[in-house]
C-alpha positions in Angstrom: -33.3 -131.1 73.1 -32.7 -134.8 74.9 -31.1 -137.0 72.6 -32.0 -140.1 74.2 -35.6 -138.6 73.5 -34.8 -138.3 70.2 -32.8 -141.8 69.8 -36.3 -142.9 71.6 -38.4 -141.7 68.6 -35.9 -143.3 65.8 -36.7 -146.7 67.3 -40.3 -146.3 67.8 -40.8 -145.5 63.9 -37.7 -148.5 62.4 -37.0 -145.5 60.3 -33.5 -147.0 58.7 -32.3 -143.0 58.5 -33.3 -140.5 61.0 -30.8 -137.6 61.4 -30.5 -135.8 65.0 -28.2 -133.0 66.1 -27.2 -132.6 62.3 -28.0 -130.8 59.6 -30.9 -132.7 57.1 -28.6 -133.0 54.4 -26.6 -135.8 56.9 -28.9 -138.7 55.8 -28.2 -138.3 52.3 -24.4 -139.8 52.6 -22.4 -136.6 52.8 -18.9 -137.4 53.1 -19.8 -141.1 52.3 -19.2 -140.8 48.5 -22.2 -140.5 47.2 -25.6 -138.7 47.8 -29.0 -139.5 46.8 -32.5 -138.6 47.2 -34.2 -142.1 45.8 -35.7 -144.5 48.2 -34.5 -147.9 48.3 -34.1 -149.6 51.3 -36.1 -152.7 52.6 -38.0 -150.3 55.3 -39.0 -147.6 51.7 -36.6 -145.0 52.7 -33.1 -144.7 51.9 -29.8 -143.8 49.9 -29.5 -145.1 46.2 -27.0 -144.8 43.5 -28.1 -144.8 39.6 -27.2 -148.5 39.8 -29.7 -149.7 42.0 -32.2 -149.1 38.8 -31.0 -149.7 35.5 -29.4 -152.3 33.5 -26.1 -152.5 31.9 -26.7 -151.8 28.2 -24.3 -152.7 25.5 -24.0 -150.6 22.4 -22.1 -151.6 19.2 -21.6 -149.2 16.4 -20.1 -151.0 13.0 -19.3 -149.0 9.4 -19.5 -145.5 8.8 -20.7 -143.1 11.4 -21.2 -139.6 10.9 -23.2 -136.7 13.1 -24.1 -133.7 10.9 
C-alpha cells in the first residue's frame, strides 16, 4: 500500500476523518477521551459527545417524595 496514494484519496473526497495504516476504530477518538459513532461535523461526518445534542434540563423536586 502507498500512503501518499492513500493521503491522495483523503483530499480528493474533504472527508474530515479518513483513517490509513490503522485500525477503523482510530477515527472514533481512541485514546482522545472520548468515542463516538454520531456525525457531527460541518463536512456530515464526525466525532460527537452526548452534548452536541441535548439541552441542559433542570429538575426541582419540593415536599414528600417516595418510590414504592
Amino acid at each position: 500500500m502507498n500512503v501518499a496514494n492513500m493521503t491522495k484519496m483523503a483530499r480528493r473526497m474533504a472527508a474530515s476523518i479518513f483513517v490509513k495504516n490503522a485500525p477503523n476504530y482510530y477515527g472514533l477518538g481512541m485514546g482522545e477521551g472520548y468515542a463516538s459513532m454520531s456525525i457531527g461535523t460541518p463536512t456530515g461526518d464526525g466525532l460527537t459527545r452526548a452534548t452536541h445534542f441535548v439541552r441542559p434540563m433542570h429538575c426541582s423536586l419540593v415536599g414528600y417524595f417516595r418510590i414504592a
